[in-house]
C-alpha positions in Angstrom: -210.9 98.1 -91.2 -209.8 100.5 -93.9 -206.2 101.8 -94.4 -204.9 103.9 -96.8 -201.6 102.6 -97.8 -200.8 99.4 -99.3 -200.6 96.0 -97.5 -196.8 95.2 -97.2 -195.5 91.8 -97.8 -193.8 92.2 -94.4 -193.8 95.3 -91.6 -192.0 98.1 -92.5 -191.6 100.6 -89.6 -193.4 104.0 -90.3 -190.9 107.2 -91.1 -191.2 110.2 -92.8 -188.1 110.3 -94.9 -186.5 114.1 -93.4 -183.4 116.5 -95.6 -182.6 120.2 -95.2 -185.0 122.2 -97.1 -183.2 125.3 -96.8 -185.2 129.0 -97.2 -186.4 130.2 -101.0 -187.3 133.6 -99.5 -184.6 135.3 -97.5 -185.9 134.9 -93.9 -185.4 137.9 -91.5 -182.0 137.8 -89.1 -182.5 137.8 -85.7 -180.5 141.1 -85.1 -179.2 143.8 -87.3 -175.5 144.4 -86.9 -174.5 148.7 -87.2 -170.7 149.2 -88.0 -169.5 152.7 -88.1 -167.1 151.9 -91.0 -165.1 155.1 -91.1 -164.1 153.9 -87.2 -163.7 150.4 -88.9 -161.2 152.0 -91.5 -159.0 153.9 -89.2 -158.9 151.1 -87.1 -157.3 149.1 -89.6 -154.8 151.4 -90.9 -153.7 152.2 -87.1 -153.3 148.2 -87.2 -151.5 148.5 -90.2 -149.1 150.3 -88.8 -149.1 149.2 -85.2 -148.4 145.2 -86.3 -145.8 146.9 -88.8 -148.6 145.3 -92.2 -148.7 141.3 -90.7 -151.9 140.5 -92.2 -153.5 137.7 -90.5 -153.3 139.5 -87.5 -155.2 142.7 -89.1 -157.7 140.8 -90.6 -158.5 138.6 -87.5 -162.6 138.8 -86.9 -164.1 140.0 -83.4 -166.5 136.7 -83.9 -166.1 133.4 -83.9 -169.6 133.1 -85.8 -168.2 134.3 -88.6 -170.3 137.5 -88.7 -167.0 139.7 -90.2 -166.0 137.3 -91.9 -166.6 138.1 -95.8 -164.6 139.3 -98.2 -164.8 142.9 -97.1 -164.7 142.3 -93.6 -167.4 144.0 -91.1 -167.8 146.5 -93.6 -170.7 144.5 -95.1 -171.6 142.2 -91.6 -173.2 138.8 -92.6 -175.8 139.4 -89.9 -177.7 135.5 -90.6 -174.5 134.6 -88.8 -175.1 136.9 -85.7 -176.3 135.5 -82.3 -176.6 138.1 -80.2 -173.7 137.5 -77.8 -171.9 140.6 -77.8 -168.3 139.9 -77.9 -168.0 142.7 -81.0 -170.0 145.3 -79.0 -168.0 144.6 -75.9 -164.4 144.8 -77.5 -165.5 147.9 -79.9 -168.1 149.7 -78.4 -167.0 152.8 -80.0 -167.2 150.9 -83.7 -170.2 148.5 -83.5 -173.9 147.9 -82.5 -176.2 145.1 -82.1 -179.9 145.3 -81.9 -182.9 143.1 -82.6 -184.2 143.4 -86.0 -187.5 145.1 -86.4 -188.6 143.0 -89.3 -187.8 139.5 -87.4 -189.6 140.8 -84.0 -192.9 141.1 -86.7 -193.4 137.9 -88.1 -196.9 136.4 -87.1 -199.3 138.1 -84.9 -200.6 138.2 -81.3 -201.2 134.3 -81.2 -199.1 132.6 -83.3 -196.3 134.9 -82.2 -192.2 135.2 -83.5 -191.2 132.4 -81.2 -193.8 130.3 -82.8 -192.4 131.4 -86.3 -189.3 130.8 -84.9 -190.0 127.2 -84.1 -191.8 125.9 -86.7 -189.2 127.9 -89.5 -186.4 125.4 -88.1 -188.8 122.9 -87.9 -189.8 122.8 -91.3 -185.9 123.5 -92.6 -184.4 121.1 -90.4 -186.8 118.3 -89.4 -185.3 118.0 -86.2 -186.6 118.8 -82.7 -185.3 122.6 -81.6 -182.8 122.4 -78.8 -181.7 125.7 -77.1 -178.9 125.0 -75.4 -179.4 127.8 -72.7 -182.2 125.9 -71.9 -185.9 127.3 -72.0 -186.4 131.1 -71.0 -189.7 131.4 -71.0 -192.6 131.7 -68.3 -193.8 128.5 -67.2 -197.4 129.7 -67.2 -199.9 131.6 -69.0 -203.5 131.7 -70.6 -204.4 128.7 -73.5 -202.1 125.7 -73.7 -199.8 127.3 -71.6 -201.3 127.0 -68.8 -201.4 122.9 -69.1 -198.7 120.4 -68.8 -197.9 116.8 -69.2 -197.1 114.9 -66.6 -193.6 113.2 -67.1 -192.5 113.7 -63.4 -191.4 109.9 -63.0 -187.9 109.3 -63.7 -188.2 105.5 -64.8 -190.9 104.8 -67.3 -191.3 101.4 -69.1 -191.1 103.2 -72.7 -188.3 105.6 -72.0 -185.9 104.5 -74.8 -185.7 107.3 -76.9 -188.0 108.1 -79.7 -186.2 106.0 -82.1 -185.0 102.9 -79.6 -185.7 99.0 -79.2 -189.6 99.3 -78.2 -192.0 101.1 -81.2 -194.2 103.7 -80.1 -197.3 103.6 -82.1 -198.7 107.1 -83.2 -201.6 105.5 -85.4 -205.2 106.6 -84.7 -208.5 105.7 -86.3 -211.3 107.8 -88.0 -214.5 106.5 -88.4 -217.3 104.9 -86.9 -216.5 102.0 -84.6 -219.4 100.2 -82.8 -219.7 99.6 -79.1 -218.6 95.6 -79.4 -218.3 93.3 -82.0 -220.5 90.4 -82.6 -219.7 86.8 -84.0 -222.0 83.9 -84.7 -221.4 79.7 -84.3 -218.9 80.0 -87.4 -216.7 82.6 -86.0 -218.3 85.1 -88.6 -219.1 88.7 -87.8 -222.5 89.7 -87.4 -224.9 92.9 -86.3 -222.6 96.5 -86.7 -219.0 96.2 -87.9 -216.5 99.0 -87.4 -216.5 101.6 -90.5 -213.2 103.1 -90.1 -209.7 103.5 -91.9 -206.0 103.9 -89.8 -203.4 107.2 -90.8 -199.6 106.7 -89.1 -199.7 110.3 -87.2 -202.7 112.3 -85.7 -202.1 115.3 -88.1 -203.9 115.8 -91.3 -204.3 119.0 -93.0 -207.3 121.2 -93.3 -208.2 123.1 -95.9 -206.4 126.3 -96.8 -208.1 129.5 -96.2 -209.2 131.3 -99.6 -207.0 134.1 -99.4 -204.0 132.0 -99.5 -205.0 129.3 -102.1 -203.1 128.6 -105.1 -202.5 125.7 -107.3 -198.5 125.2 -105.8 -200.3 125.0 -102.4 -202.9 122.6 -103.9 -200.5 120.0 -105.2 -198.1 120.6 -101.8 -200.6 119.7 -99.5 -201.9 116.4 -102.0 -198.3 115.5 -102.5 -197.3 115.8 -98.8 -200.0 113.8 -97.5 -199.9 111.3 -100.0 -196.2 111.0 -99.3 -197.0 110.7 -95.0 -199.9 108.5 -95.6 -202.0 110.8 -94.1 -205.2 113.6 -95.5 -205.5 116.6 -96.6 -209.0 118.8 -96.5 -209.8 120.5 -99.8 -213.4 121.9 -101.1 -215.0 120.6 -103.8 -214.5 123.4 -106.3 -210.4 123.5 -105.8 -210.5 119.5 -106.4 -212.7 119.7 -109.5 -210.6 122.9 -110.9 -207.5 121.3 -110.8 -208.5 117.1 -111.8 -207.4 115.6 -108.3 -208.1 112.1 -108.1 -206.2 110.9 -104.9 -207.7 108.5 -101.8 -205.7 111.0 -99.4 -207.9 114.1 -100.5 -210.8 114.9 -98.1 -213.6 116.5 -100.2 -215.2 119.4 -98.3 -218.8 119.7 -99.2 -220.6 122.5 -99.3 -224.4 123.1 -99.4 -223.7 124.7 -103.2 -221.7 121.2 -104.6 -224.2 118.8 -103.8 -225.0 118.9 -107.9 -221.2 118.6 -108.4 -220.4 115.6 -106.4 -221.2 113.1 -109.9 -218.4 114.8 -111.4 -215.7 114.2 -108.5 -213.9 111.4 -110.1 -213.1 109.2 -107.8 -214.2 107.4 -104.3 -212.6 109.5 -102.0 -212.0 107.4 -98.3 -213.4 110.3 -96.4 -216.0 113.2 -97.2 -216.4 115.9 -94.8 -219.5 118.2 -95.0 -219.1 121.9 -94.3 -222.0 122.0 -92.2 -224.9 119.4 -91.2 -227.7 119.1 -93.9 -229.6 115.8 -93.5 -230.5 115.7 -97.3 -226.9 116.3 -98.4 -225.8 113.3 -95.8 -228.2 110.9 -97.6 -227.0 112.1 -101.2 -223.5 111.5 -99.8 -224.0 108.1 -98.5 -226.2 107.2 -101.6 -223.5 108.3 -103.8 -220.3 106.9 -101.4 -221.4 104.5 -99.2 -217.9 103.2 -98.3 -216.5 106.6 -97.8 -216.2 108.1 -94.0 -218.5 111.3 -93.6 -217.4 113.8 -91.2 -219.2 117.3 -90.3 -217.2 120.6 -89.7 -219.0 121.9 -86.5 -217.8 125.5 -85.1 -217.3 125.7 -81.4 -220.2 128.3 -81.0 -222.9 128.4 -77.9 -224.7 124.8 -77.2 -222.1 122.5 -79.6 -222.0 120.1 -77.2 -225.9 119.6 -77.9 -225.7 119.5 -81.3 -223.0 117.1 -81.5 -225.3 114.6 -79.5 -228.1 115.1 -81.8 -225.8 114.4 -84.4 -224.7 111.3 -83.0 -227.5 109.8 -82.8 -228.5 110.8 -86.3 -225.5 108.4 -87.5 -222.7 110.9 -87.9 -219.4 109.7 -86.5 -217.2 112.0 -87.3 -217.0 115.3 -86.7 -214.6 118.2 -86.8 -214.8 121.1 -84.2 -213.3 124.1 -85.5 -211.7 127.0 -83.8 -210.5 130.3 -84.6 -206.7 130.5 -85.5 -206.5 132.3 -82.7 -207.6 129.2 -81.1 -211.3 130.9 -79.5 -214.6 129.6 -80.1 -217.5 132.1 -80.8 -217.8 133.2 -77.2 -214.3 133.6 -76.8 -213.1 130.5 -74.6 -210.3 128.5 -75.2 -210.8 125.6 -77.4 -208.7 123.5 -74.2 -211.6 124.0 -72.4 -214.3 123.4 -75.6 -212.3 120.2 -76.7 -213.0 118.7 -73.0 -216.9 119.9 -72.9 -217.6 118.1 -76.3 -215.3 114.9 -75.1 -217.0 115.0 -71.8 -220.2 115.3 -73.2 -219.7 112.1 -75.3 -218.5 110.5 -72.5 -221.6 111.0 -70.4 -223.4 109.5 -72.6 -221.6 106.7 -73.7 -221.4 107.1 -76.9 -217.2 108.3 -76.9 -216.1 105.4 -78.4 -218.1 105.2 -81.5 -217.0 108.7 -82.0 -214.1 110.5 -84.2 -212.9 114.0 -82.7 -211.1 115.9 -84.9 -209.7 119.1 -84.1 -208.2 122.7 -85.6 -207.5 126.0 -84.5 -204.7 127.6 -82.1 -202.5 124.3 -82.5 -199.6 126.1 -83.6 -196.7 124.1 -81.6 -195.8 120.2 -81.3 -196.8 120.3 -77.7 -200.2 121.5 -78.7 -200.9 118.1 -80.3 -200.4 115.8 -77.4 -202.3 118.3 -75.4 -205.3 118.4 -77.9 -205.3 114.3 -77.9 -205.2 114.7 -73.7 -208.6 117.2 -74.0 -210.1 114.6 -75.9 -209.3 114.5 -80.1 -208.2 111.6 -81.7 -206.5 114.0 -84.0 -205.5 117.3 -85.2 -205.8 119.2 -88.6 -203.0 121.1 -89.3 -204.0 125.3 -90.4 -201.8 128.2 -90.1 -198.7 126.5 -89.0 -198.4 124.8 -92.5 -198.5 127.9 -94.2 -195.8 129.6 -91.7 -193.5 126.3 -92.4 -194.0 127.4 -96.6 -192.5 131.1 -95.5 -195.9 133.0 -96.0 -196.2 136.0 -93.9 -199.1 137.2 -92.1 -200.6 140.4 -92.9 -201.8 141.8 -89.4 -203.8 139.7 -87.5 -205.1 136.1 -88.8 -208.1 135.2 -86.7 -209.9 133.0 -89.0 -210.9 131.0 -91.9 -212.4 134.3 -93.7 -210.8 137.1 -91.7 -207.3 136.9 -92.3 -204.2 137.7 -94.9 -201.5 135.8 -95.8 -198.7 137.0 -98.2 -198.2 133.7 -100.1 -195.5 133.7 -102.5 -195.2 130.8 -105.4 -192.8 128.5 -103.9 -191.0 125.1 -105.7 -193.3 122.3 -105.1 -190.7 119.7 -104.4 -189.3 122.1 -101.9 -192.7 122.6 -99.9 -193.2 119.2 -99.9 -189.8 118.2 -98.3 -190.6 121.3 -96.0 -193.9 119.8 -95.0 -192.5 116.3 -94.4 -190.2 118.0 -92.0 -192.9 119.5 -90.2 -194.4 116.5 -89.5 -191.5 114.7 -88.4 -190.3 117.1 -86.5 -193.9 117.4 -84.4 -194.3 113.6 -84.4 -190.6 112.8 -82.9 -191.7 115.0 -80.2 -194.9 113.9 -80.0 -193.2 110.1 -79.4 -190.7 111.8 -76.7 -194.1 112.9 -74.5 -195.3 109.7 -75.1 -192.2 108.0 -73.9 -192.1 110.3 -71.1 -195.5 109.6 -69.9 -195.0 105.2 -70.5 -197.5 105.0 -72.9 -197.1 102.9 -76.3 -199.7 104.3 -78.2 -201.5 107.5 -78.9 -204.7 106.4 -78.7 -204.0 106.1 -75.0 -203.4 109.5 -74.2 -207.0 110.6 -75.3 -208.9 112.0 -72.7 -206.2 111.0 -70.2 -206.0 114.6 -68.2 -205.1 112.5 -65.0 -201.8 112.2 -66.7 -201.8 116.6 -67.4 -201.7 119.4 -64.8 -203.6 122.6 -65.2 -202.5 125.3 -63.8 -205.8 127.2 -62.7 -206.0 123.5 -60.3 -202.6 123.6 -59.0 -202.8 127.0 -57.5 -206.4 127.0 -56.3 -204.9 123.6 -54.4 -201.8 125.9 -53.7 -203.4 129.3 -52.6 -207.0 128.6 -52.4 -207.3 128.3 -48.5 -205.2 131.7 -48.6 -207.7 135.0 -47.6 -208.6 137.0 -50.6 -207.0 134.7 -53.5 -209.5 135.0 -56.6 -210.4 137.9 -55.9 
């Protein structure tokens, strides 16, 4: 067994090391605040007169958020401050208005929507887990990963001590290829197929940027971050030969074009992943790296399920099934329902436990992780939410790796790092509180576990399926 960090003299409990990593860009306010400020000024000098020139009492604010409360007063409203609750509007109608603002209500597109942005913007600034204290709003169904739940309906669980209490949750997987059993002669020495695998601390990695919103500060973010999480980072050959990266938690992405480039990468990366299945290049890469993991990329298009078997027995395995950012495979289904066909399919089979599953595409939120690893993954590579938490903007809509626009800016590298390391602590503190929740101890348990999810297409054909005319 392979891991990528060094072998402590004695355990050391895995953190990611969190601090405020507050916005470079200005980020949009969530409402605009309108003051009609020649009703502001006459108000004031009627005040003036009316409180015969006492001062504080003038210059009191109509908001306890602090919204009039620069040096000029609500004729320049510091609208980051505003919340929406309408004490201002309510006491001066006549003087001031509050409406949502337009440039806020347009961050990210028709899947990985504002709330989204929302979420993962205080994610990545804060590293905590967002807390609304209105409590949550929204509908309680829908299309995608909305329409699936975890089940934590018992009250008492054997793990339920907080995600940072007395008993350690483990949110290690493995990637590689682990045989069926392990074999041992007389001596007590292993014999016949040993496991070919190494361990990361969280089941999140990052895959590899798309082209449009590539740059060298992104390059050295993503190396840096997951360097500093102990975890990997997908990058293609080209962008790791441009700029010299020589770094065990870089993933090599092999295209058909490098295979007369892979002499010149450097180093012995842990893990090579191949951008699509070519027998010839998988014999030059396990000629050139035999210690190193090799995973295909495999698209959820028609008849996967097939070629994942035929790749299985061909000795691949690990593989990564890639969606859309939109989270659709080539036929449009949801990659919920295309995760569990190419788990199932191993299942049947048998061969599920010699197999690595990792997945990408429409995983925007911290629930969608647990939910992934419940479909089937062992883990998750990380796409457009990492380039939200790094304030890039998207241009229209982002569907996938080639068709999409981000507007990038050059950020501090230090500063996307830290914002990064939020991200993932952030996700994986709530990944640990599902766990908890469901009284498991490890997320390698929770893999292909749907007894312990509810879907909501079963629940209301159990509900209203014996009901005249329901489906149609």
């Amino acid at each position: 067994m392979v891991t990528l960090s060094r072998n402590e003299p004695e355990y050391v409990r895995y953190e990611i090391k969190i601090q405020p990593a507050p916005d470079v860009i200005p980020f949009p306010s969530r409402f605009k605040v309108r003051v009609k400020k020649h009703r502001l000024a006459g108000l004031l000098l009627k005040e003036l007169v009316h409180y015969r020139g006492q001062k504080e009492v003038v210059t009191s604010r109509p908001c306890v958020y602090g919204v009039f409360s620069g040096p000029v007063g609500g004729f320049a409203p510091r609208e980051d401050k505003c919340v929406g609750c309408l004490r201002c509007t309510t006491q001066y109608p006549e003087m001031v208005e509050i409406f949502r603002n337009p440039d806020r209500e347009n961050l990210g597109d028709s899947h990985f929507t504002r709330e989204y942005v929302d979420s993962v913007h205080y994610e990545s600034q804060s590293g905590r887990v967002p807390v609304r204290g209105a409590g949550y709003r929204g509908k309680f169904g829908g299309e995608g990963w909305d329409g699936m739940w975890t089940d934590m309906s018992e009250i008492v669980r054997p793990t339920r001590d907080g995600i940072h209490g007395r008993e350690f949750i483990s949110t290690a997987v493995d990637i590689g290829e682990k045989p069926l059993l392990l074999q041992f002669n007389s001596e007590g020495i292993m014999v016949g197929e040993t496991p070919h695998c190494l361990t990361i601390p969280i089941p999140m990695l990052f895959d590899a940027p798309p082209p449009s919103a590539r740059t060298r500060a992104l390059t050295e973010i993503l190396v840096r971050s997951a360097t500093e999480t102990e975890t990997l980072c997908i990058l293609p050959l080209p962008e790791i030969l441009e700029f010299s990266i020589r770094n065990r938690h870089v993933v090599p992405l092999i295209s058909l074009s490098d295979r007369d480039k892979l002499s010149e990468l450097g180093f012995a990366p842990s893990m090579i992943e191949m951008e699509k299945w070519d027998e010839n290049l998988y014999g030059i890469i396990r000629d050139q790296f035999p210690e190193a993991i090799v995973a295909v990329r495999l698209p959820y298009s028609p008849g996967f399920e097939d070629r994942l078997l035929m790749l299985v027995d061909h000795g691949v395995g690990v593989f990564h099934l890639v969606g859309s950012y939109h989270g659709r495979g080539q036929n449009g289904e949801f990659v919920r329902d295309l995760i569990s066909a190419g788990h199932r399919a191993l299942v049947a089979v048998g061969k599920r436990d010699r197999t690595t599953l990792i997945g990408s595409g429409g995983i925007i939120a911290a629930e969608h992780v647990p939910k992934a690893i419940i479909c089937g993954l062992d883990a998750v590579a990380l796409d457009t939410p990492v380039l939200v938490a790094l304030q890039a903007r998207m241009i229209g809509e982002c569907v996938d790796w080639n068709n999409n626009q981000f507007d990038i800016r050059e950020v501090p590298v230090d500063w996307g790092v830290q914002r990064l390391k939020n991200l993932l602590a952030s996700w994986r503190d709530q990944l640990l509180e599902i766990l908890g929740a469901m009284g498991l101890r490890e997320v390698r348990r929770s893999r292909g576990e749907t007894g312990r999810a509810m879907f909501q297409e079963d629940l209301e054909i159990e509900a209203f399926g014996e009901i005249e005319g329901y489906g149609d």
